[in-house]
SEBAFI-718395 format. One record per residue: residue in one letter; chain; x, y, z of N, C-alpha, C in turn. Coordinates in steps of 0.02 Angstrom, whole numbers. Example, Ala and Ser with C-alpha at 12.3 -4.5 7.8 and 13.67 -1.06 7.14 Angstrom:
<sites>
residu|chaine|n.x|n.y|n.z|ca.x|ca.y|ca.z|c.x|c.y|c.z
A|A|660|-284|390|615|-225|390|660|-165|390
S|A|642|-112|354|684|-53|357|645|2|394
</sites>
This chain:
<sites>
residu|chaine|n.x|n.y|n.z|ca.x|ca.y|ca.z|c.x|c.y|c.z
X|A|4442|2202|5396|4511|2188|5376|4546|2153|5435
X|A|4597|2110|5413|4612|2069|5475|4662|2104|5502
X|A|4681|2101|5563|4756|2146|5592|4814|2150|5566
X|A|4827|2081|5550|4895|2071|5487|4892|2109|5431
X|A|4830|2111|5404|4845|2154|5327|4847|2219|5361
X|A|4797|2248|5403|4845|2303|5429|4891|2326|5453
X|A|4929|2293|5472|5012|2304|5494|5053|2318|5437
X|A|5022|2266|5368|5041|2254|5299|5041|2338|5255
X|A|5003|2349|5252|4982|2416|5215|4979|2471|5237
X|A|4984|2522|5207|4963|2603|5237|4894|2621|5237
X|A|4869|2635|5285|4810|2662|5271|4790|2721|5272
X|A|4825|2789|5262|4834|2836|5224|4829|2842|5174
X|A|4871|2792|5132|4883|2777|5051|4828|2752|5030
X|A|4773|2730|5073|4713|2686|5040|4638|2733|5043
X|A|4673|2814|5060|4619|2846|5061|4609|2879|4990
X|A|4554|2906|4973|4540|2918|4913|4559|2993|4898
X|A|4582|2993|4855|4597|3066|4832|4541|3139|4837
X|A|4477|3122|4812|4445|3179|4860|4421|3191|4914
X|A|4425|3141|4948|4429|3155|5028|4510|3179|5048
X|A|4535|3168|5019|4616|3196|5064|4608|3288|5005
X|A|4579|3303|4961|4567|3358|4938|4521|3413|4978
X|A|4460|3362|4986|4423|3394|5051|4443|3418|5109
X|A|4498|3360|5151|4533|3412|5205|4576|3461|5184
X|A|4618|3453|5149|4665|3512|5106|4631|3591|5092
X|A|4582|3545|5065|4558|3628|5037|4529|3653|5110
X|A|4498|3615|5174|4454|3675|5228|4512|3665|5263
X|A|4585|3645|5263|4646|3665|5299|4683|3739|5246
X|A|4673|3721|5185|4687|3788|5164|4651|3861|5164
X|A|4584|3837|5181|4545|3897|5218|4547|3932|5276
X|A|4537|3891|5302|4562|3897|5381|4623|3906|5405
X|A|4684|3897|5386|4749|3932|5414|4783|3970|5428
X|A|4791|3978|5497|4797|4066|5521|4871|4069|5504
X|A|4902|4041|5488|4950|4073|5459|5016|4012|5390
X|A|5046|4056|5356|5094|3990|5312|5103|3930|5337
X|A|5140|3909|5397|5187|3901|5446|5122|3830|5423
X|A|5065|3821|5451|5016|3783|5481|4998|3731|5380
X|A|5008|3770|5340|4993|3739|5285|5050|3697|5274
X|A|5112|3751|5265|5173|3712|5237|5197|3655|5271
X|A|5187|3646|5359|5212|3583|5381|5180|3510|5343
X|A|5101|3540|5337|5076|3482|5296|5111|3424|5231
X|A|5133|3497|5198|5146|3488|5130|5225|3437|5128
X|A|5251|3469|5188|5315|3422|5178|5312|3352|5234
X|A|5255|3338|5254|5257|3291|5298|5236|3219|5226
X|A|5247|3215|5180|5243|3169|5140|5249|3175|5062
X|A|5262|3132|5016|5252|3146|4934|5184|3155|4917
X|A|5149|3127|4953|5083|3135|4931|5031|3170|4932
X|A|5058|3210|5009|5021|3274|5030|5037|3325|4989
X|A|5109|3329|4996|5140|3398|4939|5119|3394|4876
X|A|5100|3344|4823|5057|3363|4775|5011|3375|4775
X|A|4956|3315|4826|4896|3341|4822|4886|3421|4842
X|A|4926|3442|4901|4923|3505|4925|4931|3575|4872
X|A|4986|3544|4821|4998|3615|4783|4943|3601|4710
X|A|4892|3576|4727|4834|3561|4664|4802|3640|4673
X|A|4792|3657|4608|4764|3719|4606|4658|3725|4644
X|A|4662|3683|4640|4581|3670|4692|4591|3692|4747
X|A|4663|3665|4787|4673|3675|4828|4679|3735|4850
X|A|4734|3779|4830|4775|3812|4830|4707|3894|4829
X|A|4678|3879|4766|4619|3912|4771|4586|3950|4817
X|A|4579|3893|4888|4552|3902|4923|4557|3957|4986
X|A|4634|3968|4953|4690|3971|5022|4669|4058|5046
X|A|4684|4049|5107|4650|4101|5141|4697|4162|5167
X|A|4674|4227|5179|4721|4296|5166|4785|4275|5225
X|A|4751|4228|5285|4820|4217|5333|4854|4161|5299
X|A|4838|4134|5288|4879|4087|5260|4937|4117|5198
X|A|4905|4162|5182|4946|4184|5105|4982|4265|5145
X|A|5021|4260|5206|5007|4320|5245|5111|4288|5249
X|A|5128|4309|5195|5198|4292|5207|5228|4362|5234
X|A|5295|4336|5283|5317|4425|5298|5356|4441|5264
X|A|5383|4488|5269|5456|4538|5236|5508|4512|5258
X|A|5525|4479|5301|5583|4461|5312|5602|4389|5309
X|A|5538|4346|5270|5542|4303|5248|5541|4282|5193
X|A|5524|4331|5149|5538|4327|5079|5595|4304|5057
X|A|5566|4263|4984|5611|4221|4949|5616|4198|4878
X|A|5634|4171|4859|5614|4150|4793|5556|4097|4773
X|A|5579|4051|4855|5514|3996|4862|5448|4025|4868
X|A|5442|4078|4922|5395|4126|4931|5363|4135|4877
X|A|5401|4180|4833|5378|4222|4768|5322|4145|4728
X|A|5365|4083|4726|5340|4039|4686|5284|4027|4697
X|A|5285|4008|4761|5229|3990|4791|5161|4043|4806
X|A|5159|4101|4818|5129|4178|4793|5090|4150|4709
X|A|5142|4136|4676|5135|4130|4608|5100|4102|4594
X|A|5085|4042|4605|5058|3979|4610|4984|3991|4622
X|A|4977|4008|4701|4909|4027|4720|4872|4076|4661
X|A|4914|4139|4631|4888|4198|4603|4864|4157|4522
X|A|4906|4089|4503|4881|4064|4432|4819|4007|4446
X|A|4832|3994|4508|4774|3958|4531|4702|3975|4542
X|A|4694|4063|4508|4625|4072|4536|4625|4118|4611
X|A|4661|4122|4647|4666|4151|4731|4661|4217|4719
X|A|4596|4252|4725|4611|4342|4732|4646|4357|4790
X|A|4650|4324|4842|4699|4374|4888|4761|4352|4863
X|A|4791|4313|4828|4861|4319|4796|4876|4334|4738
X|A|4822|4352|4701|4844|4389|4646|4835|4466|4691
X|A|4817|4487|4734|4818|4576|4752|4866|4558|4808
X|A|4899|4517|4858|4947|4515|4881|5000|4529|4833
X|A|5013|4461|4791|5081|4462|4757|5083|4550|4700
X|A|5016|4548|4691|5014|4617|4638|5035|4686|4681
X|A|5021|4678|4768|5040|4749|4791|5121|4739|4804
X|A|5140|4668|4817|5206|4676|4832|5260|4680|4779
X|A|5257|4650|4703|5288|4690|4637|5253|4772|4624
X|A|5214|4775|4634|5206|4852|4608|5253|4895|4654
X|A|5256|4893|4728|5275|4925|4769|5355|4909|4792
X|A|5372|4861|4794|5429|4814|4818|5466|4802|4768
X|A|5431|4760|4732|5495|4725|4667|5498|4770|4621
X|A|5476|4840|4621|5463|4884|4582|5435|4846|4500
X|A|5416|4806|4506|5387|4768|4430|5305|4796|4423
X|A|5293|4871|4397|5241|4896|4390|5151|4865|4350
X|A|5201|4841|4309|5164|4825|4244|5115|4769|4273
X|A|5169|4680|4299|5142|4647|4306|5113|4652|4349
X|A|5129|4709|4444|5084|4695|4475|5027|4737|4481
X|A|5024|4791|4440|4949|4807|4418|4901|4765|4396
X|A|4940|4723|4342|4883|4668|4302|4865|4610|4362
X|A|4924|4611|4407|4888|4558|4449|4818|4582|4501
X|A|4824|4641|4510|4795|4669|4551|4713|4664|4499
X|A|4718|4697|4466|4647|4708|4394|4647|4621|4400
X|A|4662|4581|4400|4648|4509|4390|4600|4483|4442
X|A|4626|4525|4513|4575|4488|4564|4506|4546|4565
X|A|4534|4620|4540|4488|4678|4543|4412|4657|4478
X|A|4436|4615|4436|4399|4566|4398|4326|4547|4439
X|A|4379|4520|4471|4325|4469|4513|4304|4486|4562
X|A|4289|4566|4564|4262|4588|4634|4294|4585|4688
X|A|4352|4595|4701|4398|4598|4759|4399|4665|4780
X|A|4382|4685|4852|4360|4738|4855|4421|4794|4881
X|A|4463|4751|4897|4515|4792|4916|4587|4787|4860
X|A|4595|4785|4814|4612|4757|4729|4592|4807|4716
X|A|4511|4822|4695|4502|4905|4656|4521|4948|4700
X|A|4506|4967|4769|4525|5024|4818|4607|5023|4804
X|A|4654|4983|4788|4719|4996|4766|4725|5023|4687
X|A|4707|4988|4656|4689|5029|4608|4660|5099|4586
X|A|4622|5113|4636|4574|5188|4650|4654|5243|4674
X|A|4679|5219|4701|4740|5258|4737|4778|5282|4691
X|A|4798|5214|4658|4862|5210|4595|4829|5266|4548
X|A|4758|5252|4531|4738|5304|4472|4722|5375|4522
X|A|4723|5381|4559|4723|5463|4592|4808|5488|4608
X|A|4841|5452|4616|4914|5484|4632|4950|5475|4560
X|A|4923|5422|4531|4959|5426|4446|5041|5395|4462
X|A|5010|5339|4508|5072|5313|4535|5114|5249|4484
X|A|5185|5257|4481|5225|5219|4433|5223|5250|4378
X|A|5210|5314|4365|5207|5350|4319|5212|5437|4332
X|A|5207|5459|4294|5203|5543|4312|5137|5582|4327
X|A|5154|5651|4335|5095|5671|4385|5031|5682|4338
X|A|5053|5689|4276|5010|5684|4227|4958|5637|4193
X|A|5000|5575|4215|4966|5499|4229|4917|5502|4284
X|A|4891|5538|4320|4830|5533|4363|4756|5539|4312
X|A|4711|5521|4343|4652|5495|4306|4600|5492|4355
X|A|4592|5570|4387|4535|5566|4470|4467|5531|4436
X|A|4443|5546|4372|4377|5489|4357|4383|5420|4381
X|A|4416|5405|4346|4441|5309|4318|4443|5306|4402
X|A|4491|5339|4441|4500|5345|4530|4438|5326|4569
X|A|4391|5367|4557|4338|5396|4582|4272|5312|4581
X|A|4256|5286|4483|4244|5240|4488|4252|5185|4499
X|A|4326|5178|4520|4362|5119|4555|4352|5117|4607
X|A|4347|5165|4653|4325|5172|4732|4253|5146|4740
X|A|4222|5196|4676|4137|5160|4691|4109|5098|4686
X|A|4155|5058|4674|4165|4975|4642|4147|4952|4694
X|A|4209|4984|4731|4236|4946|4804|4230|4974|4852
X|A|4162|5041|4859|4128|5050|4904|4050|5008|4902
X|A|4016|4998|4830|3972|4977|4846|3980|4885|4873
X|A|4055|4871|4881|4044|4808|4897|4064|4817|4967
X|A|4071|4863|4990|4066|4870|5059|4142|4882|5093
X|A|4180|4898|5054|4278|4911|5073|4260|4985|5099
X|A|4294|4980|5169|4262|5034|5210|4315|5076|5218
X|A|4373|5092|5165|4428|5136|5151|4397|5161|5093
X|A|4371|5123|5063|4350|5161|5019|4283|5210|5009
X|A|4233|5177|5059|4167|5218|5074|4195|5304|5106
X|A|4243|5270|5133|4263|5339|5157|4325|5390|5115
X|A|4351|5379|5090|4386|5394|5012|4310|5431|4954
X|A|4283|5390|4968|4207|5421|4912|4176|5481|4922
X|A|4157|5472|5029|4129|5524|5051|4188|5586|5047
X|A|4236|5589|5052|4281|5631|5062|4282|5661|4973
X|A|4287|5632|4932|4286|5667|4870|4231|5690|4850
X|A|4180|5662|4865|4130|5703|4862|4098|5765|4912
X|A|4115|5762|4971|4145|5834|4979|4187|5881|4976
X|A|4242|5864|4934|4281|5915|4920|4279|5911|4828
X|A|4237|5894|4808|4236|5875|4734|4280|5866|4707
X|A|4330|5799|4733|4388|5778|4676|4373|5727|4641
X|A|4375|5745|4580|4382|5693|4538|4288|5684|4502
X|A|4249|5697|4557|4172|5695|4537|4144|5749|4569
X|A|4080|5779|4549|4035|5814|4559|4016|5840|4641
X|A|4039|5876|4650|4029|5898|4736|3963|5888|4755
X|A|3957|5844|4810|3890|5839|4849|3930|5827|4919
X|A|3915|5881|4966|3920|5880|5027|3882|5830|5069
X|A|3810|5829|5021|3743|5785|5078|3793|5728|5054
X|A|3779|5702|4996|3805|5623|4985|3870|5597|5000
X|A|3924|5668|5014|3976|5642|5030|3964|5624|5117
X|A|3941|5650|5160|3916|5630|5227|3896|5569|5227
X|A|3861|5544|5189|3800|5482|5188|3855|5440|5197
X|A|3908|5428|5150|3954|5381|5134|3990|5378|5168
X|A|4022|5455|5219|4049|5437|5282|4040|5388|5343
X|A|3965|5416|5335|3931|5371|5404|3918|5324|5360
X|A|3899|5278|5314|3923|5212|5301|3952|5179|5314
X|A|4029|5210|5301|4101|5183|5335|4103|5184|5395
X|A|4093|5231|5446|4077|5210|5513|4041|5158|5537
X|A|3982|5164|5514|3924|5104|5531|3962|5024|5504
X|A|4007|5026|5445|4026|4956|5420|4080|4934|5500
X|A|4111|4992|5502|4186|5005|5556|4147|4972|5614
X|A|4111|5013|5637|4049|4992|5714|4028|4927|5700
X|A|4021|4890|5633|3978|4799|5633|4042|4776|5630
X|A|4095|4796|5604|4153|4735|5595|4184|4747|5683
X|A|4185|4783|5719|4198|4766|5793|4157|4745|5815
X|A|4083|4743|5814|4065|4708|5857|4041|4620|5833
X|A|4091|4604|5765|4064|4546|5760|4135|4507|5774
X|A|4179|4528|5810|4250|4523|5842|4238|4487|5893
X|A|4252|4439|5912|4247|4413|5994|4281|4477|6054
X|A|4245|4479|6104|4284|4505|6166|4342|4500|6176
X|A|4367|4443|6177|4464|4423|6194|4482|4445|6145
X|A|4464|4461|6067|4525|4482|6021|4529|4556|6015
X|A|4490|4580|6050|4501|4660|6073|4545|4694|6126
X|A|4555|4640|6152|4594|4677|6237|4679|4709|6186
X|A|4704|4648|6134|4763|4660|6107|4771|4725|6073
X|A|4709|4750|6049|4723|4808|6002|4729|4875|6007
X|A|4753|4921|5993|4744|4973|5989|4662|5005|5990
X|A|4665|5078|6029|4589|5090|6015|4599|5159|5994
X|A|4530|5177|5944|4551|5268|5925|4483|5298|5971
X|A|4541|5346|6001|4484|5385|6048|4503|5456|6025
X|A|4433|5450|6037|4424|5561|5992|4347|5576|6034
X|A|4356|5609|6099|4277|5662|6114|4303|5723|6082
X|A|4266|5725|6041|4247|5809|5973|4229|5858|6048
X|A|4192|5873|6100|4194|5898|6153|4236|5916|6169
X|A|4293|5881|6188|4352|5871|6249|4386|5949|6216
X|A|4369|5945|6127|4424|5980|6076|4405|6049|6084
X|A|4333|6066|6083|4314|6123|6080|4339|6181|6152
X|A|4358|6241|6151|4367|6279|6197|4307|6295|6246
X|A|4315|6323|6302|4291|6351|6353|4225|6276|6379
X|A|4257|6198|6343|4202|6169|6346|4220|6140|6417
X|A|4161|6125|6459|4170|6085|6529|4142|6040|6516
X|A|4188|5972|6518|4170|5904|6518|4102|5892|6547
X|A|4064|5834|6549|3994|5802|6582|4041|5758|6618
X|A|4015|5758|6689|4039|5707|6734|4001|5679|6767
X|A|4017|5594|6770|3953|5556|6801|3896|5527|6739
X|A|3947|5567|6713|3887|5517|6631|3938|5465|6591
X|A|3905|5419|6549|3928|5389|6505|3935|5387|6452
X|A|3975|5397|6401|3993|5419|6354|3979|5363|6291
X|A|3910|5367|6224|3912|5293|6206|3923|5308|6143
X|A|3978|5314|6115|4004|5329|6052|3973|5284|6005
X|A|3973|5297|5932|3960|5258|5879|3988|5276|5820
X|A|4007|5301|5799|4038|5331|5752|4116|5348|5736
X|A|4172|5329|5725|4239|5341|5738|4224|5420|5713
X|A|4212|5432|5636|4242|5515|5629|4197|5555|5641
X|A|4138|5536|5709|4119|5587|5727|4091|5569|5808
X|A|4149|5567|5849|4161|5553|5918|4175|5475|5932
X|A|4190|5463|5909|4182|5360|5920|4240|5339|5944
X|A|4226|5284|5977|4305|5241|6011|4303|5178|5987
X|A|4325|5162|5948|4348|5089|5913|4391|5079|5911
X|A|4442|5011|5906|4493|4986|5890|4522|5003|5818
X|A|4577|5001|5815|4609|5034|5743|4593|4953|5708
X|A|4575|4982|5635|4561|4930|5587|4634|4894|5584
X|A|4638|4816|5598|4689|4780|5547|4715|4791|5507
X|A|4776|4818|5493|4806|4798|5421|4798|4735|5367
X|A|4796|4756|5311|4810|4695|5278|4864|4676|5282
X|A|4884|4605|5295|4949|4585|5281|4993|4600|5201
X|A|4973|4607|5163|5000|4634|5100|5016|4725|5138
X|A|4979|4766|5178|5002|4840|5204|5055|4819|5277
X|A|5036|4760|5290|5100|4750|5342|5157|4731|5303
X|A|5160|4705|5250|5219|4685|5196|5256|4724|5185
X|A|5210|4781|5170|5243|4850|5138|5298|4874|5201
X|A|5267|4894|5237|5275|4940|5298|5334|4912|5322
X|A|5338|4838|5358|5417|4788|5355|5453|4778|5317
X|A|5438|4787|5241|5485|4778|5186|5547|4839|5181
X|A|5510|4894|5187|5547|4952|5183|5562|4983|5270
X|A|5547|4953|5322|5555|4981|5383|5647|4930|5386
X|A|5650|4881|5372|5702|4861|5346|5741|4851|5293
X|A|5741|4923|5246|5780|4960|5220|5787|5049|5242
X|A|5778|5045|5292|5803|5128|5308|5740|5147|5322
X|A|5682|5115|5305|5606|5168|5328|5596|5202|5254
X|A|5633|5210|5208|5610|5264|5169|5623|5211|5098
X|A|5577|5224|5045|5573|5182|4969|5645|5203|4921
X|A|5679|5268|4934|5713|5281|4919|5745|5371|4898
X|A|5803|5377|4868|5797|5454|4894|5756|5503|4874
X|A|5748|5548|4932|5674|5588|4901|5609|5585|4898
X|A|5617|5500|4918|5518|5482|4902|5507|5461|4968
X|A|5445|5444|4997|5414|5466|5076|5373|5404|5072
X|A|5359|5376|5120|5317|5333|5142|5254|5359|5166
X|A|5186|5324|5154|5127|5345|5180|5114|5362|5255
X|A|5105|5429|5273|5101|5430|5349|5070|5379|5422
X|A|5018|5363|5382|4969|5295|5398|4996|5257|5412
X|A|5007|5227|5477|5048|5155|5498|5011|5104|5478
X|A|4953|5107|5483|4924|5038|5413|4922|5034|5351
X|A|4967|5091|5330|4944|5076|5237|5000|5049|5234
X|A|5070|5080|5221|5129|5041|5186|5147|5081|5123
X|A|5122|5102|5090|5140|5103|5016|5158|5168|5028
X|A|5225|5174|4969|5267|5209|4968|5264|5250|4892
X|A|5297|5305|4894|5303|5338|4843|5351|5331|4784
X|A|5294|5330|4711|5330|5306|4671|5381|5363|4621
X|A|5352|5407|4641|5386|5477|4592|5389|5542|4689
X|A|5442|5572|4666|5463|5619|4718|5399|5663|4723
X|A|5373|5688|4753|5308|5750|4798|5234|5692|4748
X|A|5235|5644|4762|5173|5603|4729|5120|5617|4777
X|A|5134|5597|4850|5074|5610|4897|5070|5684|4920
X|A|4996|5709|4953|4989|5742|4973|4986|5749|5051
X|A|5028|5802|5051|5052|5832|5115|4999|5866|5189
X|A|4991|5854|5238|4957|5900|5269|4954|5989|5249
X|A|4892|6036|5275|4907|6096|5238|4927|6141|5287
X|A|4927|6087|5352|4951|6127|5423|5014|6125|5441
X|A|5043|6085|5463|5109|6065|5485|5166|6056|5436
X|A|5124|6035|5366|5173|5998|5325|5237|5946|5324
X|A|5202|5908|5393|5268|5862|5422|5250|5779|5417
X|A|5185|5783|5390|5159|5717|5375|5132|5713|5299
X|A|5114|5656|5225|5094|5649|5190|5055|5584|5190
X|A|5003|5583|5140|4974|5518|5125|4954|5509|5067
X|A|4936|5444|5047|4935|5410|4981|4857|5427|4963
X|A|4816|5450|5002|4745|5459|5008|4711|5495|5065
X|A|4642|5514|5053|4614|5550|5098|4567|5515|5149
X|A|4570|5441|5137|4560|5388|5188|4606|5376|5230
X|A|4680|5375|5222|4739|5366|5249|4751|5433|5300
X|A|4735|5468|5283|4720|5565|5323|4694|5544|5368
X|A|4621|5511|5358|4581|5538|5387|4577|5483|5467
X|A|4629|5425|5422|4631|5373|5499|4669|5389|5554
X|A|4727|5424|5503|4812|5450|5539|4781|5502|5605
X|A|4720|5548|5564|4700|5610|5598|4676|5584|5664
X|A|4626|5536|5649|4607|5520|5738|4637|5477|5785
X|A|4692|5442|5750|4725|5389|5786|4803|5407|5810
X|A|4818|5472|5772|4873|5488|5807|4897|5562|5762
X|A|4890|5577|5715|4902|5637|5704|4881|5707|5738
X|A|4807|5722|5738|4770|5751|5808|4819|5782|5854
X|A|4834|5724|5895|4880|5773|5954|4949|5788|5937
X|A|4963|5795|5870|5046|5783|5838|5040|5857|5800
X|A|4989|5865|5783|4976|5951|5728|5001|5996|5750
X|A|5051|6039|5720|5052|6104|5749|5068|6135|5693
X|A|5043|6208|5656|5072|6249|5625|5156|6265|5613
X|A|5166|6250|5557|5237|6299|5562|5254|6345|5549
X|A|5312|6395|5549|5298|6468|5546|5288|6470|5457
X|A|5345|6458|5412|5312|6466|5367|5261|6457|5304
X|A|5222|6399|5344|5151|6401|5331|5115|6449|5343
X|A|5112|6479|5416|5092|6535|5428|5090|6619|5391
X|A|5168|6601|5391|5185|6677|5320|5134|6666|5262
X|A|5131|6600|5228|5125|6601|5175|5030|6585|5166
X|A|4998|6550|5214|4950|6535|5207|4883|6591|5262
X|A|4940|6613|5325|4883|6654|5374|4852|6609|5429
X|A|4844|6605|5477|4863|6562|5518|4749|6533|5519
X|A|4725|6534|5475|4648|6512|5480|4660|6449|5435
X|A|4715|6419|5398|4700|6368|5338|4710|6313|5396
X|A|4651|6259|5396|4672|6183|5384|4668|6175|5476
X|A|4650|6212|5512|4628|6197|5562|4596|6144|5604
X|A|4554|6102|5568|4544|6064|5594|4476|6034|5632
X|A|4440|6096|5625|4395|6108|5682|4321|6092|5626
X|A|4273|6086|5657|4199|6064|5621|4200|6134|5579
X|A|4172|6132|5494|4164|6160|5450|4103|6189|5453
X|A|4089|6257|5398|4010|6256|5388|3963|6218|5372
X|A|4006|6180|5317|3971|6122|5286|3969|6062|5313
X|A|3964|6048|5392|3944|6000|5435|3985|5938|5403
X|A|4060|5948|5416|4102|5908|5396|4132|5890|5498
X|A|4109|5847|5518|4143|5827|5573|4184|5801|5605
X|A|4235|5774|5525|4274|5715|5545|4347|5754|5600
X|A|4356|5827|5590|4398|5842|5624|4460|5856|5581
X|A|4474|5825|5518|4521|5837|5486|4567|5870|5453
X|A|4608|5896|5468|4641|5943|5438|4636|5938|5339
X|A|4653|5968|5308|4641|5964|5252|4722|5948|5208
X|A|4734|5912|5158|4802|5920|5121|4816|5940|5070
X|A|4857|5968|5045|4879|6000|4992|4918|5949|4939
X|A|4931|5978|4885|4996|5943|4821|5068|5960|4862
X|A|5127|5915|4843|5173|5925|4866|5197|5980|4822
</sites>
């Protein structure tokens, strides 16, 4: 082409539509956050359509679709919308946790949630598994620990490691299914072992930022004298391990900022999940269950217990007196079981 006609023409405009789809869609994969998509979209007429093409949009990835609470909007919502009719499971279980929980719109964001839980979204059924064990947006009678139970197993055998551990835990305490102590163990240490590969497939530098959960089961026991001069090589979080606390999802950071800027609490009477990574809040007054020790903490689940327990509940426990009157001061202790339960956990009650 001679220099003149290029001065003459755009040569942007002379690129072909699926090559400018091709970068779109591995820029909509790849974007660590909104901010990095949307400048695209308004830097021309031509980007912004091609950009909001449902191919595209499809593609779009959990940071990218990682809007906050205090940026919410109506554009937001649209654009949420958009992705969730486009096919996007993390925005149909984004936009579905933030109407079920937030916009209080039950109905539709269940169905959005079952839309991506469809399609094997593994953290979609584990919300779902919750909703049908607390019988949440509904009454206490609306619980359904089966329907619970096989929703978890969905989205344990695809490897959702809240929920492997949600499985093992009901199956040792037989809620909802058939008590097996051995199999509920197995599924514990699953979830550990998934916990132990997803840190170490983390780069080095993105660890220094995080939080870490440290628990020696030793340190806990009485009359015990530490080992000194040795090294300590943990593997396991709920049974001695030091790992970094799992990420939130940005849909459980949604939660957690949505309502930390309204007072901290969903509204009067109802309690927020003790778990600083879950978020979700209570939809009917005494819905979650309470610790059976202290009774000063609740959670939406016995995965949510069991993170709170080693990452910061642990050194927060103490009996109160009238727990004591009423229960005898041996319930919910804390300490390794007969039944070679090691996670350390105190146990919870119904509100």
């Amino acid at each position: 082409m001679l220099p003149e006609a290029v001065g003459e023409c755009d040569l942007f405009e002379e690129l072909p539509d699926d090559l400018v789809f091709c970068i779109l869609c591995k820029l909509s994969s790849t974007a660590s956050c909104p901010a990095d998509f949307i400048s695209v979209l308004t830097t021309c007429k031509r980007l912004n359509g091609l950009g909001l093409h449902s191919m595209v949009l499809s593609k779009a990835s959990t940071k990218m679709l990682a809007v906050e609470a205090k940026n919410w909007c109506e554009p937001a919502h649209r654009f949420l919308k958009l992705c969730a009719d486009s096919g996007n499971n993390e925005a149909c279980y984004t936009l579905g946790m933030i109407r079920f929980y937030c916009l209080q719109n039950r109905g539709s964001g269940a169905s959005l949630m079952a839309k991506a839980a469809i399609n094997s979204h593994s953290a979609a059924l584990y919300s779902l598994a919750v909703i049908q064990f607390n019988g949440s947006g509904g009454s206490k009678n609306d619980k359904d620990l089966r329907a619970g139970v096989a929703l978890c197993a969905r989205a344990a055998f695809l490897g959702h490691i809240d929920a492997l551990r949600e499985l093992g835990h009901c199956l040792q305490d037989g809620y909802g299914v058939r008590k097996n102590i051995v199999e509920g163990r197995h599924f514990l240490v699953q979830a550990n072992a998934r916990e132990l590969a997803a840190v170490l497939s983390v780069p080095t530098s993105a660890l220094s930022s995080r939080s870490w959960q440290t628990w020696n089961q030793f340190n806990q026991l009485p009359n015990h004298r530490p080992i000194t001069g040795s090294v300590a090589c943990p593997l396991l979080s709920d049974f001695g391990c030091n790992v970094p606390a799992p990420e939130a999802h940005p849909a459980s950071r949604f939660l957690t900022d949505w309502y930390a800027a309204r007072g901290g609490a969903p509204g009067l009477g109802l309690r927020m999940c003790s778990h600083t990574g879950c978020g979700r809040p209570e939809t009917r007054r005494h819905e979650f269950r309470r610790c059976s020790v202290c009774g000063a903490v609740n959670y939406c689940s016995r995965a949510c217990q069991a993170l709170d327990w080693k990452t910061r509940h642990k050194a927060e426990c103490a009996p109160m007196e009238r727990w004591l009157e009423e229960n005898g001061d041996h319930g919910g202790n804390g300490n390794v079981d007969d039944d070679g339960n090691a996670n350390g956990d105190a146990a919870m009650v119904e509100s």
